[in-house]
Steps between C-alpha positions, in 0.01 A plus 500: 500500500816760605599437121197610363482782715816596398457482135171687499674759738762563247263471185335767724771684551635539111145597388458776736864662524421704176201614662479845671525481823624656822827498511545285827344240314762501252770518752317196720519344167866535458547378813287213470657343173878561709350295768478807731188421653524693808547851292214335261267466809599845583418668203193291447344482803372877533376468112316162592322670796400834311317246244723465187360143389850403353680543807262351701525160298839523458511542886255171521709273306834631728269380797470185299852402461630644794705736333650773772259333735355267668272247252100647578246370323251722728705783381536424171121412467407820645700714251401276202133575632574914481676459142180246387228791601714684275384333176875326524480163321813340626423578876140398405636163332751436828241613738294208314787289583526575862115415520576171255780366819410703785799689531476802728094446457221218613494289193196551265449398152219707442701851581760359308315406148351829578861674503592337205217563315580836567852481409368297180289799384781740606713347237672265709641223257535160742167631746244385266618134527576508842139628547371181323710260711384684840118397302617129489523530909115693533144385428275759289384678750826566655614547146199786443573631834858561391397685201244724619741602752758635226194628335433695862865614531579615135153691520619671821842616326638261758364653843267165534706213439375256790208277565 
């Protein structure tokens, strides 16, 4: 799981560096891909918790693989959670993922076919099929219930994304 993780963090990472964005980010960047991850968490941090979606996943995924810190999946589920209401599809894919094994979260396959759903229609490439194989574990109902709740967040712009 810590490779994938990885990969999609630097995937992530490539895309967005072009991007304009505060220039903390770019220097938590730098730091990052030198394997500085205590000036990455520094520069990061503050962006992550004045809601730049980015930061906040790339912050998640650090929580993830214990990268300047201790491994926290509670962390790392909480910050995917901020980036997800966001309209973020990777942190809405991973957060999906966290649901999927219960990592840092009760385990629920309904919140996380709902998570990938909306990671699928986000443009996510991988969440659509991972959606379909949380459906394998879920009767119909479930399976409806999982649905209308992505229905329920989307329509909300994200600010009603539980039960």
């Amino acid at each position: 799981m810590t490779l994938l993780y990885t990969t999609i963090l630097s995937l992530s990472l490539s895309f967005v560096a072009w991007m304009n964005l505060p220039q903390n980010y770019n220097e938590g960047l730098a730091a990052h891909q030198a394997g500085d991850y205590d000036t990455a968490l520094k520069e990061w941090r503050p962006l992550a918790e004045q809601g730049h979606a980015i930061t906040q996943y790339n912050l998640a995924l650090m929580y993830n693989n214990g990268e300047g810190i201790a491994e926290d999946n509670v962390e790392a589920a909480k910050w995917y959670q901020r980036a997800a209401e966001q309209g973020y599809a990777s942190a809405q894919n991973n957060l999906g993922n966290m649901y999927k094994y219960g990592y840092g979260v009760l385990q629920d396959n309904m919140r996380a076919h709902m998570w990938y759903n909306i990671a699928s229609g986000n443009g996510h490439k991988s969440a659509g099929d991972w959606r379909d194989g949380r459906a394998g574990f879920m009767n119909s109902s479930d399976i409806k219930k999982a649905t209308d709740m992505a229905k329920k967040c989307i329509d909300s712009d994200y600010k009603n994304c539980v039960n």
